[in-house]
KOLKOLLUM-845428 format. One line per field, with one value per residue (C-alpha): residue in one letter; residue number from 1; x, y, z. Coordinates in Angstrom, 3 decimals. Layout:
% KOLKOLLUM-845428
residu = a;... .
num = NUM;... .
c1 = X;... .
c2 = Y;... .
c3 = Z;... .
***
This chain:
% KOLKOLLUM-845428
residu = x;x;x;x;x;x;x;x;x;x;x;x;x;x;x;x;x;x;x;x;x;x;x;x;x;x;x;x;x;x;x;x;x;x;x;x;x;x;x;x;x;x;x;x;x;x;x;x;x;x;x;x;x;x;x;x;x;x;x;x;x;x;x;x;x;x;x;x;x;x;x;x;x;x;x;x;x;x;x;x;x;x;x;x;x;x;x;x;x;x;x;x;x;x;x;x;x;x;x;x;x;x;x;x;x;x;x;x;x;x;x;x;x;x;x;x;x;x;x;x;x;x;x;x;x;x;x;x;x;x;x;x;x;x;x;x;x;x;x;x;x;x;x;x;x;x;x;x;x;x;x;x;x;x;x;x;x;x;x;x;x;x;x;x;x;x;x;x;x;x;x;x;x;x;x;x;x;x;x;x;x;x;x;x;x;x;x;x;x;x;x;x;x;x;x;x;x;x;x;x;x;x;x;x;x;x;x;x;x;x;x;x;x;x;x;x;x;x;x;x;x;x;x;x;x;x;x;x;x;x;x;x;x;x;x;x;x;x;x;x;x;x;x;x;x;x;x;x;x;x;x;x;x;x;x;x;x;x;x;x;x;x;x;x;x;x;x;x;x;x;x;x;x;x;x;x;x;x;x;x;x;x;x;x;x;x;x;x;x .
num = 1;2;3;4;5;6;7;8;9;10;11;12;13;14;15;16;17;18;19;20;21;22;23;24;25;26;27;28;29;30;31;32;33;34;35;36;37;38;39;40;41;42;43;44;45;46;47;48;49;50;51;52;53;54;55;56;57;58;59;60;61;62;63;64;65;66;67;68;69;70;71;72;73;74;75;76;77;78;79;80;81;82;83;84;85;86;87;88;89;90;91;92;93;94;95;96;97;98;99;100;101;102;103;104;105;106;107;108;109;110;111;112;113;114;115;116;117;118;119;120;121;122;123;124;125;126;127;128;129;130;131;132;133;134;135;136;137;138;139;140;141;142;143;144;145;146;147;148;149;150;151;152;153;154;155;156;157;158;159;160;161;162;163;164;165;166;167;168;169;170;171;172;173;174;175;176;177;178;179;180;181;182;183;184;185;186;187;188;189;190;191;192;193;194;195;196;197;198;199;200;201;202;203;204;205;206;207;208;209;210;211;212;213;214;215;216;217;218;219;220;221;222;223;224;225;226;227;228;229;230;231;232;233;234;235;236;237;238;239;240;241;242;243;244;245;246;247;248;249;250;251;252;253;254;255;256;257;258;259;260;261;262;263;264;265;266;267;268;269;270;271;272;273;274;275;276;277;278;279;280;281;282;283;284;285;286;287;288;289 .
c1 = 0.000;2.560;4.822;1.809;1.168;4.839;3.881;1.204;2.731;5.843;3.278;1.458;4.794;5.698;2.115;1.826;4.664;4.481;0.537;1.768;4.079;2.102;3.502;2.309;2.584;2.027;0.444;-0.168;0.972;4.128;4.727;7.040;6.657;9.809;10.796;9.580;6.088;4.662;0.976;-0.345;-0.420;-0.089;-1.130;1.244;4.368;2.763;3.783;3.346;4.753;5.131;6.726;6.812;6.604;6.890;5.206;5.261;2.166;3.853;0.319;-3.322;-2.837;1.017;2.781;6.294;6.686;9.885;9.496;11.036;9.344;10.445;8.645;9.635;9.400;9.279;8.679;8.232;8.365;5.914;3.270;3.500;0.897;3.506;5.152;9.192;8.953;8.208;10.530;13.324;12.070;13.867;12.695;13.888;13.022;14.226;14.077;13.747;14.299;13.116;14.081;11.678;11.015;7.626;5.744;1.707;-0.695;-4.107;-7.313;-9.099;-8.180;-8.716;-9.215;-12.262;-13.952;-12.987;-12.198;-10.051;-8.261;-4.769;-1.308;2.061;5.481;9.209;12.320;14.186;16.782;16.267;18.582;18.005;19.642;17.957;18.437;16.759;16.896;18.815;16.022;13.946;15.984;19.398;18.905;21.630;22.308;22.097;24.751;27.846;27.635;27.261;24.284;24.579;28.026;28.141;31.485;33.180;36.192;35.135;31.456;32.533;29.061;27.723;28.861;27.930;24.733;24.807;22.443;21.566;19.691;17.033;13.864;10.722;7.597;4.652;0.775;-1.952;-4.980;-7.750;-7.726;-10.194;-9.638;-11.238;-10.966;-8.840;-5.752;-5.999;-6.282;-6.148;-5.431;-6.043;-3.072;-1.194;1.814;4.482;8.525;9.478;13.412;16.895;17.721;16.989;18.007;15.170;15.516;18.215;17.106;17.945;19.594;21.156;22.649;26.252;28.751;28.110;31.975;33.128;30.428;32.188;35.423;34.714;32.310;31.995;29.645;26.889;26.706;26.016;22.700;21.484;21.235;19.437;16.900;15.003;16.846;15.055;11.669;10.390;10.897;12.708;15.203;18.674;20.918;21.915;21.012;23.277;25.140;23.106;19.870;17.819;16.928;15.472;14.086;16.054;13.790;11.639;12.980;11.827;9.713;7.838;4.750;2.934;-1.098;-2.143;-3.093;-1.831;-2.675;-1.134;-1.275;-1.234;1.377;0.901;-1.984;-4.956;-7.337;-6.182;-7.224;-10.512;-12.368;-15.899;-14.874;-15.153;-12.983;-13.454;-11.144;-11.326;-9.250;-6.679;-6.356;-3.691;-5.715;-4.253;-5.733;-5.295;-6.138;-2.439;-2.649 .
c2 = 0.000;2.645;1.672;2.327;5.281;6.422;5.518;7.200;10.257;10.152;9.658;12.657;15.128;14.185;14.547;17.619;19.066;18.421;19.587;23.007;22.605;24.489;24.338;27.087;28.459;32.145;33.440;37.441;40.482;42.157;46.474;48.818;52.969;55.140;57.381;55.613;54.671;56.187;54.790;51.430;48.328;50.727;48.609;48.689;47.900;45.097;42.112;38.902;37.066;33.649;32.049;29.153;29.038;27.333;28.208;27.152;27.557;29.032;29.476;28.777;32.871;33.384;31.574;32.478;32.014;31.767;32.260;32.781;35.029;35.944;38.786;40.908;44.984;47.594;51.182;53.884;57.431;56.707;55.899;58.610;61.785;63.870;66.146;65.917;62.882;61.536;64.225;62.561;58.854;56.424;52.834;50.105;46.269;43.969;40.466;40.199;37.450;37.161;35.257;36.581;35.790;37.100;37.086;36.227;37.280;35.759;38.363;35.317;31.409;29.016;26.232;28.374;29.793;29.207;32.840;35.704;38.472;38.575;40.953;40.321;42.160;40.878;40.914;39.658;40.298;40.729;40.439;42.907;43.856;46.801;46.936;48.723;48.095;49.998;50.354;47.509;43.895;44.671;44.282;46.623;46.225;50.162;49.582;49.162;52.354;54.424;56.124;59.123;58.660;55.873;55.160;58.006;60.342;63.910;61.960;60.404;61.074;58.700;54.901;51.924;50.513;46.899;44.637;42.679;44.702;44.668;45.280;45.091;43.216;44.865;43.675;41.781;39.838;37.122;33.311;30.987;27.512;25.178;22.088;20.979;20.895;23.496;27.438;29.828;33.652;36.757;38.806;42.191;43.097;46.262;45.398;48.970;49.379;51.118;52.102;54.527;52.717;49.720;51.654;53.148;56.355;58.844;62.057;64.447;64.097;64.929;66.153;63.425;64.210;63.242;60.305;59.447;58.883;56.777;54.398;55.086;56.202;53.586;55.076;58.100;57.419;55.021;57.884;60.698;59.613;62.332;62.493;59.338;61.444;62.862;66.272;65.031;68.072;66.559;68.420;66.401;68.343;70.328;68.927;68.811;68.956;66.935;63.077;61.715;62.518;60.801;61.941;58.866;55.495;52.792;50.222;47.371;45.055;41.912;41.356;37.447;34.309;32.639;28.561;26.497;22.622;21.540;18.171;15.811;13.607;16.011;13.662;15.290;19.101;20.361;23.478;25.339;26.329;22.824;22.106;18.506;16.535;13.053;10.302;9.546;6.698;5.278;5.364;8.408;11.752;13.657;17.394;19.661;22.180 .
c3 = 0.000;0.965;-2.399;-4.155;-2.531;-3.299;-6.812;-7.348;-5.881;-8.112;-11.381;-10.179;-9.762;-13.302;-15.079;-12.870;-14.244;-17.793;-17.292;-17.077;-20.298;-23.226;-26.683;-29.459;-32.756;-33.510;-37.063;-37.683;-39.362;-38.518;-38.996;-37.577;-36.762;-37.614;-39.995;-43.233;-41.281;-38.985;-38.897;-37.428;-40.096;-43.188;-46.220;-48.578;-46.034;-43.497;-43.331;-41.948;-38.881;-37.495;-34.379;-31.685;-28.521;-24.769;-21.686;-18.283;-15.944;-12.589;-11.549;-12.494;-13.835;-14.134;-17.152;-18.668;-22.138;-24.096;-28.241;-31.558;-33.906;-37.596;-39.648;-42.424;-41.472;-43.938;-45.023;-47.721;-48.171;-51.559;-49.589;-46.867;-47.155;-46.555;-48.921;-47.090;-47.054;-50.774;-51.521;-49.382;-51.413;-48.921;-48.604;-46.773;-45.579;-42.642;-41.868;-38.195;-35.455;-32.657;-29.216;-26.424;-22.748;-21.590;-18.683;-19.275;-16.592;-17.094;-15.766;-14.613;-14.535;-17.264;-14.517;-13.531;-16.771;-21.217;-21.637;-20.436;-20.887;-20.377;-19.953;-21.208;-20.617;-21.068;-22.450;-25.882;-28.230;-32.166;-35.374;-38.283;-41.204;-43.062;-46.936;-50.096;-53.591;-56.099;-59.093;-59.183;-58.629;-56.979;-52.733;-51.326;-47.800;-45.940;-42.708;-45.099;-46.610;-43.408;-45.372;-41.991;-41.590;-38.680;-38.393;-41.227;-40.082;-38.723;-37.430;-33.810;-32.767;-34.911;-34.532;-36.286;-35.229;-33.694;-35.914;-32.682;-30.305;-27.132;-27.391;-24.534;-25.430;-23.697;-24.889;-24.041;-25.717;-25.005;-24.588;-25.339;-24.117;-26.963;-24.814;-21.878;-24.237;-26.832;-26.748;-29.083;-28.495;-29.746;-29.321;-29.498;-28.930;-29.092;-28.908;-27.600;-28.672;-27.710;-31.580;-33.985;-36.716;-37.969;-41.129;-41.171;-40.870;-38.063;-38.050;-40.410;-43.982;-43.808;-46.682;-49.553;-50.914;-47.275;-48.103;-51.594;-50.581;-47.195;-48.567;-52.466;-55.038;-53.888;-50.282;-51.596;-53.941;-51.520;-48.870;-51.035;-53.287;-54.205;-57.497;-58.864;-58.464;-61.561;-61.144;-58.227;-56.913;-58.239;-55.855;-52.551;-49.169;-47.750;-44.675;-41.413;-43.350;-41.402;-42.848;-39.764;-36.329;-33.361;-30.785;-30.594;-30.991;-34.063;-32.336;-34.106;-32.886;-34.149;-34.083;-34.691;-33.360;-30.869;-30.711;-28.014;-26.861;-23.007;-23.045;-20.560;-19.648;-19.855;-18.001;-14.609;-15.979;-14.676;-15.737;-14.410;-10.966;-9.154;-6.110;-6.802;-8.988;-11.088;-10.871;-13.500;-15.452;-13.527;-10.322;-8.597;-7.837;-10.850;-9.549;-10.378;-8.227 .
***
């Protein structure tokens, strides 16, 4: 009796734990708001987003969730309604990782009711690598040609931007829990960041001879592109004409679903506010918490 006791209680540790285990995919639309967008989802530059990720119930309302999400960013000055900035022309896209850690606070518990509302807030660290095409079909990659002069003699202010950066998830959205296994989400979130620089786009233009002979010909058509216009003004700004505003930091964010898959034995999960619990199949009280 007491080695099946022992049994049953080891059985239950493990199922417990890999009851709170959650698996999930993530499916959405990416955008970002800088310089070359500065509107939520604009049409022509949105893009999708997908990811996967695993959470750990720390409580019935408190799960931590580590992800990877990859998206495409973008943004044009063609499609802006203002008149400085199709003037300026400047385009760019990313491809963006994504490793996150996030913190998931559920409003009420899915052990209790199918649906709630829920915050999120954490920490991660993203790859990008902003580039824009020269014409129609060549993809030219913008950090390189230190388009603002990161990096160029007589510019110490301005240092090359790291590709790899931080960034701060902070959003929320609303479960529903399909059965005692699956849930699917509705969810929003904003990764608040330390750079400038998603599209590499910032400050000021500075002197495009001291521009030519630091990084080349290239460097210097890729950074004003007003010229391509028709009846574009062919004359690159002056030095310290403004390009950018550093003021506010680029920041991106994701909309979607989010679908994820309790593992474990689910016959031990109970739902609808009952202080009661079944048996498992094995014989042992099933109740996790």
């Amino acid at each position: 009796m007491i080695r099946l006791s022992v049994l049953c209680f080891l059985l239950f540790a493990v199922s417990a734990s890999a009851q709170r285990i959650h698996v999930g995919v993530f499916g959405g639309l990416a955008a970002y708001n800088g310089e070359l967008a500065d509107k939520p989802f604009p049409k022509k530059v949105t893009n999708g987003a997908i990811g996967i990720t695993a959470s750990y119930e720390l409580t019935e309302k408190i799960l931590v969730r580590a992800g990877y999400t990859y998206a495409v960013l973008g943004g044009a000055d063609r499609y802006s309604d203002k008149p400085t900035s199709i003037s300026r022309n400047l385009a760019f896209e990313t491809k963006l990782s994504e490793f996150s850690l996030i913190g998931e606070y559920n409003i009420f518990s899915l052990y209790e009711k199918r649906f709630t509302p829920y915050l999120l807030a954490g920490v991660a660290v993203f790859h990008f690598n902003p580039y824009a095409y020269n014409g129609t079909t060549q993809k030219i990659f913008l950090k390189p040609l230190s388009t603002e002069g990161q990096g160029v003699p007589g510019y110490a202010d301005r240092k090359p931007y790291s590709l790899i950066q931080p960034a701060f998830p902070v959003g929320g959205g609303f479960k529903f829990a399909i059965n005692d296994r699956f849930t699917v989400a509705l969810e929003a979130g904003v990764r608040l960041t330390l750079t400038d620089y998603l599209d590499d786009v910032s400050k000021s233009y500075i002197d495009p001879n001291e521009l030519l002979a630091a990084r080349g010909q290239l460097a210097v058509d890729m950074s004003y592109r007003g010229d391509e216009l028709p009846n574009g003004d062919p004359n690159y700004p002056l030095k310290g004409f403004q390009r950018g505003g550093d003021n506010i930091k680029d920041f991106y964010y994701f909309t979607g679903l989010h679908v994820t898959y309790r593992l474990g034995d689910a016959g031990g999960v109970f739902r609808g506010g009952s202080n009661s619990y079944r048996k498992s199949r094995m014989g042992c009280p099933a109740n996790i918490y």
